[in-house]
Backbone as JSON Lines, residues from 0, in Angstrom:
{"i":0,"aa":"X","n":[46.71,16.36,-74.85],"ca":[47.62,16.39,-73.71],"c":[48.96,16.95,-74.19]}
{"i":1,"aa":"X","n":[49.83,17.91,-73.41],"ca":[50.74,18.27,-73.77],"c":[52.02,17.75,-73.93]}
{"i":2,"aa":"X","n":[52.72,17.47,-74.37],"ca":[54.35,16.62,-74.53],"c":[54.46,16.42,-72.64]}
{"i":3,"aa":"X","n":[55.46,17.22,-72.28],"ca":[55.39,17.59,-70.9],"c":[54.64,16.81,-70.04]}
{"i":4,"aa":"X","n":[53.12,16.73,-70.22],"ca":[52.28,16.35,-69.22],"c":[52.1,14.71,-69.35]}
{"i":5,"aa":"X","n":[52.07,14.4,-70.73],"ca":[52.48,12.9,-71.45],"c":[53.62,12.3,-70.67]}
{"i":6,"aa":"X","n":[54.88,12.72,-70.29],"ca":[55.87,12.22,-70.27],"c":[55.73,12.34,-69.0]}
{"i":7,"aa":"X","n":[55.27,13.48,-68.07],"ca":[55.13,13.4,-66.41],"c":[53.97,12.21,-66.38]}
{"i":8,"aa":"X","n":[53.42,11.53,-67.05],"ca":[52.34,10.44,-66.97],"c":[53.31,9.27,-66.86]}
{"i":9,"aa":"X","n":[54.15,8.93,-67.99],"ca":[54.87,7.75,-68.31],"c":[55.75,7.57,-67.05]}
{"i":10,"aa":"X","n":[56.33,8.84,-66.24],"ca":[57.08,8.48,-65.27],"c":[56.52,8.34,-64.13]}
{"i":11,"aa":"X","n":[55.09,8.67,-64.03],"ca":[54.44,8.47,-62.5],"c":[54.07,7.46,-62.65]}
{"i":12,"aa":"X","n":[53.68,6.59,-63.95],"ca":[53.26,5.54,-63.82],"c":[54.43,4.47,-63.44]}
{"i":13,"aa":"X","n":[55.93,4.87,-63.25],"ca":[56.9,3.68,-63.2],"c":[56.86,4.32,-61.35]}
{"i":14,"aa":"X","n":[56.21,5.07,-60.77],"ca":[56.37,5.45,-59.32],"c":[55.23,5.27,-58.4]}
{"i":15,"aa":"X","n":[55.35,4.12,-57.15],"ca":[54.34,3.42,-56.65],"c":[53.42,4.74,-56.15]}
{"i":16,"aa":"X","n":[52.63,4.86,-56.02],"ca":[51.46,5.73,-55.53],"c":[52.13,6.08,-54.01]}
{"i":17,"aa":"X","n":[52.15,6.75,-53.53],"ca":[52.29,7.29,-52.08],"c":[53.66,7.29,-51.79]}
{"i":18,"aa":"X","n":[54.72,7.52,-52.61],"ca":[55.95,7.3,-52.68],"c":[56.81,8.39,-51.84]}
{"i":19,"aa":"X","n":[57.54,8.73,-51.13],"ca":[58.56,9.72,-50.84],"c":[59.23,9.63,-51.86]}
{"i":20,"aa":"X","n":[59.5,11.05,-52.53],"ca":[60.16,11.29,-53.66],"c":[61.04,12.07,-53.58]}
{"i":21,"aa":"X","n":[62.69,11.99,-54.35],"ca":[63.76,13.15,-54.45],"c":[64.04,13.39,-55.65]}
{"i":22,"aa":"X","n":[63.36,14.59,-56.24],"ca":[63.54,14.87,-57.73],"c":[65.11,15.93,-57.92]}
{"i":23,"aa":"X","n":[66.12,15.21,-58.18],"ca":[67.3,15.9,-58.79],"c":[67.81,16.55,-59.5]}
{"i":24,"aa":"X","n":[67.47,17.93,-59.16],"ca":[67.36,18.64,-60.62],"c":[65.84,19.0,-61.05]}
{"i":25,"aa":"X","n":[65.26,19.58,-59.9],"ca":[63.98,18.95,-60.3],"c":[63.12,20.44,-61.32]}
{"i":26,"aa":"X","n":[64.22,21.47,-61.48],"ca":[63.63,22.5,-62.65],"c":[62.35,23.0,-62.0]}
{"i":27,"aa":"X","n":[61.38,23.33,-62.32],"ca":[60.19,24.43,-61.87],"c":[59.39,23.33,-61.11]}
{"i":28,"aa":"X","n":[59.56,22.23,-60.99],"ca":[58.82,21.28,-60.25],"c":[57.37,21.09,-60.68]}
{"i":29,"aa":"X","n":[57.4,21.08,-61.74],"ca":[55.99,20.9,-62.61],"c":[55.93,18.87,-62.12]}
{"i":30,"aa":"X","n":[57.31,18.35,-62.0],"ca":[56.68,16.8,-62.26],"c":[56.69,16.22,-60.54]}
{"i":31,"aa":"X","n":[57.16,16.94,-59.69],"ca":[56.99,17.03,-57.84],"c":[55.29,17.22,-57.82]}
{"i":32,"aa":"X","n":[55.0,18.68,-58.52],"ca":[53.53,18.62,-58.19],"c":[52.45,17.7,-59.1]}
{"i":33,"aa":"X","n":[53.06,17.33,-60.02],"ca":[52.24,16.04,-60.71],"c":[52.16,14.58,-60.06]}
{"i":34,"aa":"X","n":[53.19,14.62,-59.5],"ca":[53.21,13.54,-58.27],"c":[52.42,13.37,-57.31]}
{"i":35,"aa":"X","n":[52.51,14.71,-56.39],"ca":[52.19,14.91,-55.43],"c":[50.28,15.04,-55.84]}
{"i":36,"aa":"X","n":[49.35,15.79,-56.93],"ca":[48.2,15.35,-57.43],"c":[47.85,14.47,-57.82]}
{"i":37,"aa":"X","n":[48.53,13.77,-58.3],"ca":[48.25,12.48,-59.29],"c":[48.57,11.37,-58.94]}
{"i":38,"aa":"X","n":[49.41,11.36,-57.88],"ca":[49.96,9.88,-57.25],"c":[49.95,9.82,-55.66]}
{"i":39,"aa":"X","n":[49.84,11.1,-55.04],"ca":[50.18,11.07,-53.61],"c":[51.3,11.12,-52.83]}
{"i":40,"aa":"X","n":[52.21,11.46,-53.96],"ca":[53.72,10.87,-53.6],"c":[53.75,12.33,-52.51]}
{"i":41,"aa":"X","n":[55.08,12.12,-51.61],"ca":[55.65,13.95,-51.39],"c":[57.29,13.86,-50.92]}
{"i":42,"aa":"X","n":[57.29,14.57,-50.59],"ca":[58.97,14.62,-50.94],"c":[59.67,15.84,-51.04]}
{"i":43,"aa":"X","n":[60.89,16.3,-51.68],"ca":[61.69,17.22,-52.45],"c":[62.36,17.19,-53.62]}
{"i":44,"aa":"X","n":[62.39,18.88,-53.87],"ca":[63.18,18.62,-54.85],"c":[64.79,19.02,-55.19]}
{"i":45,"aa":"X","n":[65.37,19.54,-55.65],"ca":[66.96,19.73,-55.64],"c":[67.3,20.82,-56.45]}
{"i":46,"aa":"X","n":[67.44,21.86,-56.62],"ca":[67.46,22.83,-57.73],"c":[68.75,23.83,-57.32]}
{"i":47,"aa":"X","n":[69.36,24.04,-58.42],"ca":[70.36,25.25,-58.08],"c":[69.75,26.9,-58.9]}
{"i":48,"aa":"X","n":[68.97,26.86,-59.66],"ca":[68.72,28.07,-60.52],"c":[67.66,28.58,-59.97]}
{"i":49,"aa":"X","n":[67.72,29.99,-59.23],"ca":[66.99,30.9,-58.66],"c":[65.81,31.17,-59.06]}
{"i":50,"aa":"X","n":[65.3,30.77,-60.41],"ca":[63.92,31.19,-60.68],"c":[63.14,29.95,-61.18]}
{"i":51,"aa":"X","n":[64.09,28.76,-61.0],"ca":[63.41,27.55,-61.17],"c":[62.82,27.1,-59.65]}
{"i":52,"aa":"X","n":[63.67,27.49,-58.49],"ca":[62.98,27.38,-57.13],"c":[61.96,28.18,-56.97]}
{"i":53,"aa":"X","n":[62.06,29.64,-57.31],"ca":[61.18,30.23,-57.14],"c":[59.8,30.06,-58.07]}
{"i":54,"aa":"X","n":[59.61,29.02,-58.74],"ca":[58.46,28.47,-59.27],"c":[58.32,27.34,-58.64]}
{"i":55,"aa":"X","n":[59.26,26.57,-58.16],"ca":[58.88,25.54,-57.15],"c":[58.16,25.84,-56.25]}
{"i":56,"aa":"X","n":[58.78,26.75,-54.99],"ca":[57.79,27.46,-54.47],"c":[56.46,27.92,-54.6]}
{"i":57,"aa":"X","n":[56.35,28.28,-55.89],"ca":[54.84,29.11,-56.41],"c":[53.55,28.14,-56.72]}
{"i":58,"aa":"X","n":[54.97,26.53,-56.34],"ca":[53.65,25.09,-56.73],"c":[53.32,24.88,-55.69]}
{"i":59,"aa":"X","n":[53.88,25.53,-54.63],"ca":[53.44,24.59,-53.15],"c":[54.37,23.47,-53.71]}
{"i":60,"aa":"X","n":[56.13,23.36,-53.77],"ca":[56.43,21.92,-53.72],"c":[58.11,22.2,-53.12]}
{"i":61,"aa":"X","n":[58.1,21.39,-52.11],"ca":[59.41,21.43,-51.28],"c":[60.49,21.47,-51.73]}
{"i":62,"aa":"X","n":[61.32,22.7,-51.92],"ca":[62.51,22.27,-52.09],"c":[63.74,22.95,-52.37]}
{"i":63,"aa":"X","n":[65.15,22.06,-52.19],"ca":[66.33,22.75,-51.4],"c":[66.96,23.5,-52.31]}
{"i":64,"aa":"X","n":[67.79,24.51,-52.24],"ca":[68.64,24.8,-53.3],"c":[69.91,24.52,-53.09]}
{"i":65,"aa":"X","n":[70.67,23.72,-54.24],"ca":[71.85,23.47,-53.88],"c":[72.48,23.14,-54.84]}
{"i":66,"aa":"X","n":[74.2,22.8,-55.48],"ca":[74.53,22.45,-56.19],"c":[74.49,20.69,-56.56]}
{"i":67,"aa":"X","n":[74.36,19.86,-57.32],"ca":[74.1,18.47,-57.11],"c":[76.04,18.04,-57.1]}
{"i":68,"aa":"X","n":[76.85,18.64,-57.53],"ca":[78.37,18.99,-57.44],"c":[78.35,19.01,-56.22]}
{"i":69,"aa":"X","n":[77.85,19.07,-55.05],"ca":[78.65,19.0,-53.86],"c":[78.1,17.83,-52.97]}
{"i":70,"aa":"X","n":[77.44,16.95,-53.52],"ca":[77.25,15.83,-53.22],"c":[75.98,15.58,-52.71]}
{"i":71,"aa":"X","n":[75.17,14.16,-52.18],"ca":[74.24,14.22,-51.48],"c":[73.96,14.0,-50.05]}
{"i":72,"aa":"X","n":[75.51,14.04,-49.22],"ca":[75.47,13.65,-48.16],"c":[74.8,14.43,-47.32]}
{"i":73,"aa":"X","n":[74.13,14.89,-46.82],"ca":[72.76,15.47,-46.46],"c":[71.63,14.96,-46.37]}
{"i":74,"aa":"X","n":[71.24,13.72,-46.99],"ca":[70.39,12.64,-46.55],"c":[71.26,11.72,-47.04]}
{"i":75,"aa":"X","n":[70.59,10.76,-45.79],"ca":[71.12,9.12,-45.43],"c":[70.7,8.08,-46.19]}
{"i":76,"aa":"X","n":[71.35,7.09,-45.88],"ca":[70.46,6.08,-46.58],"c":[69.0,5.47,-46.54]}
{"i":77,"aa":"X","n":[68.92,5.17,-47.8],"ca":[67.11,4.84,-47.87],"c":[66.46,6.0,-47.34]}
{"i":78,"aa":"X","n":[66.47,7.82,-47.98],"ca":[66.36,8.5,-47.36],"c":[64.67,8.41,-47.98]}
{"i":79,"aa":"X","n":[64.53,8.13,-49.26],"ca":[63.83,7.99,-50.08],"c":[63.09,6.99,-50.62]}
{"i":80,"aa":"X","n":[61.61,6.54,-50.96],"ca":[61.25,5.39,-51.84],"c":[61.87,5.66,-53.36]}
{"i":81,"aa":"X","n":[62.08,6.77,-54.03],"ca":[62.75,7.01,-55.24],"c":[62.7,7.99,-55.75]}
{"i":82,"aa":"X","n":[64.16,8.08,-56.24],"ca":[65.3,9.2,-56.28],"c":[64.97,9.39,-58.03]}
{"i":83,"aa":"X","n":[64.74,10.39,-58.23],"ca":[64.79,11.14,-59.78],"c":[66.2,11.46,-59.93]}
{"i":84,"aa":"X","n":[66.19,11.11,-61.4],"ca":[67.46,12.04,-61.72],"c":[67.33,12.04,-63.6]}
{"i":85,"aa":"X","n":[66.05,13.16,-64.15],"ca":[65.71,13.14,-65.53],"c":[66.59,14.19,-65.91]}
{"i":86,"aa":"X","n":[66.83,14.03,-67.0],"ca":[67.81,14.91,-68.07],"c":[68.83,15.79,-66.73]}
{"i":87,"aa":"X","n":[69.63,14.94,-66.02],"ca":[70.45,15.72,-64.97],"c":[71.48,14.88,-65.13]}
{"i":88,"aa":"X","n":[72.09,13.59,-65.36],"ca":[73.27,13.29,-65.36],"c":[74.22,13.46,-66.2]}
{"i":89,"aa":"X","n":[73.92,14.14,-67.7],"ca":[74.75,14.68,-68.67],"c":[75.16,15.55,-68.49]}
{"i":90,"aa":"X","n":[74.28,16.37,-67.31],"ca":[75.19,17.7,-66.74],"c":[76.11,18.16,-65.63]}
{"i":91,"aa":"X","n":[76.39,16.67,-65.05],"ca":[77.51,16.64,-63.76],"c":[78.77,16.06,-64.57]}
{"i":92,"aa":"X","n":[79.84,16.74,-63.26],"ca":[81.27,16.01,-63.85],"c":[81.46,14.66,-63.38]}
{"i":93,"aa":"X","n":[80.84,14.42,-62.24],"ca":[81.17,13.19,-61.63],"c":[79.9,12.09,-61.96]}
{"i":94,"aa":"X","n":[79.56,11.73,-62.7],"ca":[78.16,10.69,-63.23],"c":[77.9,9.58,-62.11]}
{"i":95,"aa":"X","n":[78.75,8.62,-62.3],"ca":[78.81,7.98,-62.02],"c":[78.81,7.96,-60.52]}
{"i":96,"aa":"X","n":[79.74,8.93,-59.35],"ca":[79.47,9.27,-58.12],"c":[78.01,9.29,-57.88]}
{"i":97,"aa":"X","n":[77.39,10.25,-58.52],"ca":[76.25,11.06,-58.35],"c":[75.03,9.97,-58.66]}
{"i":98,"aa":"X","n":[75.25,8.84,-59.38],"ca":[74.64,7.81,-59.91],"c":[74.69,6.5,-58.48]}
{"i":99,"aa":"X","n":[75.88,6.72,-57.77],"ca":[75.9,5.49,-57.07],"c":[75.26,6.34,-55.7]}
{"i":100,"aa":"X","n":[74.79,7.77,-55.29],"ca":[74.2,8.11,-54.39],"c":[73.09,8.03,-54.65]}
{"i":101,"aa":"X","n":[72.32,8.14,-55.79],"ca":[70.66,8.09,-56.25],"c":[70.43,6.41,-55.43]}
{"i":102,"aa":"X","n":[71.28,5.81,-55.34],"ca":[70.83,4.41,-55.4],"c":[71.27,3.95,-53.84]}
{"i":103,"aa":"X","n":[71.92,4.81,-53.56],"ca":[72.23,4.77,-51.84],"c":[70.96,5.57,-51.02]}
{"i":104,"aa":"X","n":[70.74,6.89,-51.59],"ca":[69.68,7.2,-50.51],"c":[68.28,7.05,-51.11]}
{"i":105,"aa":"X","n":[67.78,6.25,-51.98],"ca":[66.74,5.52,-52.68],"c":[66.79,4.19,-52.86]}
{"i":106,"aa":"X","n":[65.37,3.52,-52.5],"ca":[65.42,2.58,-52.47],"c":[65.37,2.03,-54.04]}
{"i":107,"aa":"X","n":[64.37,2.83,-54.71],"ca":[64.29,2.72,-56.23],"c":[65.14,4.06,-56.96]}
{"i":108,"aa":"X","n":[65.72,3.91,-58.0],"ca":[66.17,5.22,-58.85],"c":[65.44,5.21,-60.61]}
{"i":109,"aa":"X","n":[65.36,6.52,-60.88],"ca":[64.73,6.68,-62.29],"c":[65.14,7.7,-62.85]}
{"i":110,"aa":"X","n":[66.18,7.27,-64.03],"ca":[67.07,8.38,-64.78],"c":[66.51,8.36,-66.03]}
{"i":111,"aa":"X","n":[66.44,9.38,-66.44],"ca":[66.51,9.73,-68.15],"c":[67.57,10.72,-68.89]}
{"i":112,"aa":"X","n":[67.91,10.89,-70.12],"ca":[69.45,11.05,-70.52],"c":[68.81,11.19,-72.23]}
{"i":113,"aa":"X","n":[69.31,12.02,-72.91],"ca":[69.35,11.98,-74.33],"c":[70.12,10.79,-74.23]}
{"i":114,"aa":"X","n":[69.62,10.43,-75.54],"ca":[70.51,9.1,-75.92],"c":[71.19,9.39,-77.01]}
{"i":115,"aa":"X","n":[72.56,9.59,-77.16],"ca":[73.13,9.56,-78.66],"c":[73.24,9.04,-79.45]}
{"i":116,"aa":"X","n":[73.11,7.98,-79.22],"ca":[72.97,6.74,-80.56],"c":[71.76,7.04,-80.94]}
{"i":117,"aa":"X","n":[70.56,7.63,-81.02],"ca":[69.34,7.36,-81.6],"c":[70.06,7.71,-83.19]}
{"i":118,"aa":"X","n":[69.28,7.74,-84.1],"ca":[69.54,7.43,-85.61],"c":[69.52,9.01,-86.38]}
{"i":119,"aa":"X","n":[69.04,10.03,-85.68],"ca":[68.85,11.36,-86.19],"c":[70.32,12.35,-85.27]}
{"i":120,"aa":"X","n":[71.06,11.05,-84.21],"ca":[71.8,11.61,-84.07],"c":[73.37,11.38,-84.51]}
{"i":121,"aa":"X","n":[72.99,10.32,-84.99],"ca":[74.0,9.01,-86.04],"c":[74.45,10.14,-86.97]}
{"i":122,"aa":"X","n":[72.65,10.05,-87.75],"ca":[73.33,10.69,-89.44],"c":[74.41,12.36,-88.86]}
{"i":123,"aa":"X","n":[73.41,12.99,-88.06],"ca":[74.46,14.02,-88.01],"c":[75.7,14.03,-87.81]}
{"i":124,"aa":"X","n":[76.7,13.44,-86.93],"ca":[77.82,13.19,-87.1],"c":[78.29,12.35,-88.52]}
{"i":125,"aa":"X","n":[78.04,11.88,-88.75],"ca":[78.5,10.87,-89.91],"c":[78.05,11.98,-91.43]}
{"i":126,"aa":"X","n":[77.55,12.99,-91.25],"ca":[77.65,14.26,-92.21],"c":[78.67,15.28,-91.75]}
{"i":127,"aa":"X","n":[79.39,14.54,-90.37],"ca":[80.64,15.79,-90.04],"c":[80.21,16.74,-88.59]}
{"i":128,"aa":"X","n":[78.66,16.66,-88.22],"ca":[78.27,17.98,-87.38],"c":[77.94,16.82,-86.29]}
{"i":129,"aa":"X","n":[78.1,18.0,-84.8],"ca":[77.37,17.53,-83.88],"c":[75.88,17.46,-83.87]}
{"i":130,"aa":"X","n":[75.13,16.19,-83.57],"ca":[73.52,16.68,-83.55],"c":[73.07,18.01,-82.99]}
{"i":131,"aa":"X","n":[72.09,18.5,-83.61],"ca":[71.31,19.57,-82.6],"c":[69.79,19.04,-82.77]}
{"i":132,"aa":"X","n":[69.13,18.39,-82.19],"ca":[67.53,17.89,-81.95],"c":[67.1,18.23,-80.93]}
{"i":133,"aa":"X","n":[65.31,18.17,-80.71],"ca":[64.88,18.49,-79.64],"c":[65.62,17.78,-78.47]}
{"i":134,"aa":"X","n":[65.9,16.77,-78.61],"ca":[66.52,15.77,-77.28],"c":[68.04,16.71,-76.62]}
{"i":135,"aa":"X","n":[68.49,17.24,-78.27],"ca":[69.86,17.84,-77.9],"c":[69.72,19.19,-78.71]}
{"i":136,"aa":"X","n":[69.11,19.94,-78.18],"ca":[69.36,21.45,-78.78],"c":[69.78,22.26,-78.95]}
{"i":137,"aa":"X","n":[71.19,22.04,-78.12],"ca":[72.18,22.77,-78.07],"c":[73.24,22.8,-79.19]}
{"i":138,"aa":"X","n":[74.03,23.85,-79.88],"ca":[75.03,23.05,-80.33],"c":[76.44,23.24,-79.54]}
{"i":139,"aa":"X","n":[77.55,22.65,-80.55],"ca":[78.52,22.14,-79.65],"c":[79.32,22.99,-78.08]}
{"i":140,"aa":"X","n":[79.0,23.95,-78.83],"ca":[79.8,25.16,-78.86],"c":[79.5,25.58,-77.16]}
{"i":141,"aa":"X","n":[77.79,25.27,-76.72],"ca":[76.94,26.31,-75.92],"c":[76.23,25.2,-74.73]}
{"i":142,"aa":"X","n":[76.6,23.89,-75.27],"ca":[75.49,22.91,-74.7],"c":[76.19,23.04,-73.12]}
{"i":143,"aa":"X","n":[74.93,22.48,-72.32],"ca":[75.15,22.53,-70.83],"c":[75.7,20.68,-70.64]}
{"i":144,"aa":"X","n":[75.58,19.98,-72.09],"ca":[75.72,18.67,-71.13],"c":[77.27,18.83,-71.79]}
{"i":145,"aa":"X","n":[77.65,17.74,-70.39],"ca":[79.1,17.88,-70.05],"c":[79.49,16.07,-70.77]}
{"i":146,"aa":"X","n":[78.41,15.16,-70.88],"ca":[78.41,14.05,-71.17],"c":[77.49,13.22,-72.0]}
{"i":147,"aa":"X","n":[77.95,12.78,-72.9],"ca":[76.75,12.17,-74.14],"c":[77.38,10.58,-73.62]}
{"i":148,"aa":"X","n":[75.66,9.56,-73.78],"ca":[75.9,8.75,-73.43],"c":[74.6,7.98,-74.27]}
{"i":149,"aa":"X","n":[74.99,7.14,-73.91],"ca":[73.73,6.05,-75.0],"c":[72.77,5.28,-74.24]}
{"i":150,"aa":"X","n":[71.89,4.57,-74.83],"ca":[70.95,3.24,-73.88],"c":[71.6,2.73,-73.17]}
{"i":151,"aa":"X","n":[73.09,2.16,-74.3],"ca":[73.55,0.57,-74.58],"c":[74.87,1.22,-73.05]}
{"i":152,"aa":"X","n":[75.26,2.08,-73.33],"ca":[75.97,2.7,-72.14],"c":[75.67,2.65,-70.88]}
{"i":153,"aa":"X","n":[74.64,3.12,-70.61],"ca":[73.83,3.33,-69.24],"c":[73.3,1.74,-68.9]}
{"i":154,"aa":"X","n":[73.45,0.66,-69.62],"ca":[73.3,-0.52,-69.26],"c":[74.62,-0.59,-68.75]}
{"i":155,"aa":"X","n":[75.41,-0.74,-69.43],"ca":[76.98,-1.12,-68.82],"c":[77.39,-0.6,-67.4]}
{"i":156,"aa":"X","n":[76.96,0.9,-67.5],"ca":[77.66,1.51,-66.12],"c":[76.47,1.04,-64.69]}
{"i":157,"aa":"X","n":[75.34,1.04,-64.82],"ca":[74.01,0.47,-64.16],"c":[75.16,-0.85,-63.65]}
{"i":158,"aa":"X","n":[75.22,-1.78,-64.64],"ca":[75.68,-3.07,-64.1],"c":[77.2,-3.01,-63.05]}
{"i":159,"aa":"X","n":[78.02,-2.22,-63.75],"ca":[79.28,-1.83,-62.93],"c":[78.63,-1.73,-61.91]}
{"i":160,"aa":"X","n":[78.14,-0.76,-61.41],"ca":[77.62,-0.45,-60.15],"c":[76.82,-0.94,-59.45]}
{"i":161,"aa":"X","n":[76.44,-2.46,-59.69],"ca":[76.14,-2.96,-59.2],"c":[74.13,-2.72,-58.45]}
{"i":162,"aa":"X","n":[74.06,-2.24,-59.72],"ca":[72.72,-1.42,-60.12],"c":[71.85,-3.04,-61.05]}
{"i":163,"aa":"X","n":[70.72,-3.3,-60.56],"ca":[69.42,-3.79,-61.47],"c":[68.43,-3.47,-62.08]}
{"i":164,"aa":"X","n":[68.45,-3.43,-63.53],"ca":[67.52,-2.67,-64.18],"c":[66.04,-3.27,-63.88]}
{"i":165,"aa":"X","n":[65.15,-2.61,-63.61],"ca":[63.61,-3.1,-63.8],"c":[62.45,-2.75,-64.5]}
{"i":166,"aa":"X","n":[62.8,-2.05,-65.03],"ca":[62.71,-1.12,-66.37],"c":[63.42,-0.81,-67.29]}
{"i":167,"aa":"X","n":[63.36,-0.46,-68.4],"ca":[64.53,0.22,-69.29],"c":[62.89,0.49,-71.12]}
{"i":168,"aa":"X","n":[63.14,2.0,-70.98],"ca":[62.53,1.61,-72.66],"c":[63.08,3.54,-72.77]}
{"i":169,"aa":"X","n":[62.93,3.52,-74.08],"ca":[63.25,4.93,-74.88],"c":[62.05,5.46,-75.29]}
{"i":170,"aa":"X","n":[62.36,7.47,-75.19],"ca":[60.82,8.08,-75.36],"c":[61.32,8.48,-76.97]}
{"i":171,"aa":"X","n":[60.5,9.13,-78.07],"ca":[60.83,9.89,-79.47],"c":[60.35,11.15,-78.63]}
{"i":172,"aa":"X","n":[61.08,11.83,-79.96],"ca":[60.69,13.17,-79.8],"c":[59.06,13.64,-79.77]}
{"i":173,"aa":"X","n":[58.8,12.87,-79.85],"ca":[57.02,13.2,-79.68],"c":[56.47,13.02,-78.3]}
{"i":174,"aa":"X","n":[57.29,12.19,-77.37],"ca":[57.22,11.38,-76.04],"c":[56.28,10.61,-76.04]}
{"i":175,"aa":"X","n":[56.58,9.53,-77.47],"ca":[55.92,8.01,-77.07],"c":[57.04,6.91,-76.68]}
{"i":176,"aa":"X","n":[56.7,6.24,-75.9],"ca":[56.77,5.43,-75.6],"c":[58.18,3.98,-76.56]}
{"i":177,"aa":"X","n":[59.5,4.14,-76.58],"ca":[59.76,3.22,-77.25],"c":[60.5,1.83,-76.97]}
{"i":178,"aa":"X","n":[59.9,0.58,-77.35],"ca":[60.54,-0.63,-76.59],"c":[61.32,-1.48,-77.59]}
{"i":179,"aa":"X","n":[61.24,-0.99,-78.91],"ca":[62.0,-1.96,-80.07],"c":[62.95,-0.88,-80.46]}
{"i":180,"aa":"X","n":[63.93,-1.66,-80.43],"ca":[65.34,-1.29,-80.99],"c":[65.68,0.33,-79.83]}
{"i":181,"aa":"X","n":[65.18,0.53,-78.85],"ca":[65.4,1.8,-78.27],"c":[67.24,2.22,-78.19]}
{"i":182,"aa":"X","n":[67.92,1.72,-78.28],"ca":[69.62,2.4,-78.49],"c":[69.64,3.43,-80.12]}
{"i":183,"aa":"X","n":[68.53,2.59,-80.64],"ca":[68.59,3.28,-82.28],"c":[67.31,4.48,-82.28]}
{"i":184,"aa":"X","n":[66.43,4.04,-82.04],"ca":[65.02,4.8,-81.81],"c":[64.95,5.26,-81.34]}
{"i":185,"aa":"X","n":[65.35,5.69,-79.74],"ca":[64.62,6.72,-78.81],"c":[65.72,7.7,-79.13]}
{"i":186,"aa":"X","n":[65.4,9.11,-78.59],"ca":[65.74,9.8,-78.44],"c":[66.37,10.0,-77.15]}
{"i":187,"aa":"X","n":[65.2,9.36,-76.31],"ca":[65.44,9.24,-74.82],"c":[65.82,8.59,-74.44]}
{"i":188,"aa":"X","n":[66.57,7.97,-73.25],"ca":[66.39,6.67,-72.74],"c":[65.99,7.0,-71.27]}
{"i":189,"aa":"X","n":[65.6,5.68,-70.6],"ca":[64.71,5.96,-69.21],"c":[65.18,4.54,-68.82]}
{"i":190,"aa":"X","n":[65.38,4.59,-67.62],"ca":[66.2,3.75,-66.73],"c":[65.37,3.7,-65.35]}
{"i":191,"aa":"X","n":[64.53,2.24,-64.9],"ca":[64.16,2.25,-63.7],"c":[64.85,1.21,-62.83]}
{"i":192,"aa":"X","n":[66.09,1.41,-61.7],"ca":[66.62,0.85,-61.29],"c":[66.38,0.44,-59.88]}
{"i":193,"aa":"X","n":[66.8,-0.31,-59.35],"ca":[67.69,-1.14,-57.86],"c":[69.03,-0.96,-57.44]}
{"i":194,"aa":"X","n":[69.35,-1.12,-56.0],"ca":[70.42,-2.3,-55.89],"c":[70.23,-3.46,-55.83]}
{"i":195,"aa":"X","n":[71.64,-4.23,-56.45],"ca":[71.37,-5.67,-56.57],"c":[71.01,-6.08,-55.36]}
């Protein structure tokens, strides 16, 4: 099984079967139509890059083009059973805004985020350099994320906001699965939330 198709597994399995779904950022929509085969879910997705819709399209899978910068007021509340938002919040200016709408027009939300604290991204700073890993491949200079944030982080701001975790574990760079020590271990972190 491919990395990719592994990790579109781990997240359909945190998404009830027949779900209305809003994938944020949702890139070529490879994990809309894994949904939509594999779980029944249907829904949209959110994309601003012209040839990532136009592969959306080419899946048969719905969806808008738009900037996630200009907000989500365009659907209402509980527009959604649950709101995606994978490797997309390191790349807005406003996080936290954009974090308290996933959870306004979804009843459930499910974020994922490089995690910087993992331990391969430790040593690199503490030798002087920014990490560059699969999780973060960019270097400093070129990267698209606007925000590095940790497990132990995304617990704190979740709770500010008055957000309940019901899930929480970290993926490795291999995309297994990690539940011990994940602020140090994962690469990833993955966040399945509420409102309180």
């Amino acid at each position: 099984m491919s990395n990719d198709r592994a990790i579109h597994q781990i997240i359909a399995d945190l998404i009830p079967t027949g779900s209305r779904v809003l994938d944020l950022g949702c890139g070529d929509g490879a994990l809309l139509a894994y949904l939509r085969d594999h779980r029944q879910c249907t829904g949209y997705g959110v994309e601003l890059d012209d040839a990532k819709v136009l592969e959306c399209v080419r899946r048969g899978v719905n969806v808008i083009q738009r900037n996630l910068e200009e907000g989500l007021s365009l659907f209402e509340d509980n527009s959604f059973d649950v709101v995606l938002q994978l490797d997309t919040l390191q790349h807005l200016r406003n996080t936290e805004a954009m974090l308290r709408e996933t959870a306004r027009i979804g009843r459930l939300g499910l974020v994922s985020f490089p995690n910087f604290a993992h331990w391969q991204h430790r040593l690199s700073v503490l030798r002087g350099r920014m990490p560059v890993t699969k999780a973060l491949p960019y270097q400093w200079y070129n990267t698209p994320n606007i925000r590095v944030a940790t497990f132990a982080d995304f617990e704190v701001l979740a709770r500010k906001n008055g957000l309940r975790t019901l899930a929480s574990f970290g993926l490795n760079s291999q995309g297994d699965v990690v539940h011990n020590w994940p602020n140090l271990m994962a690469s990833t972190a993955v966040f399945k939330f509420e409102r309180s």
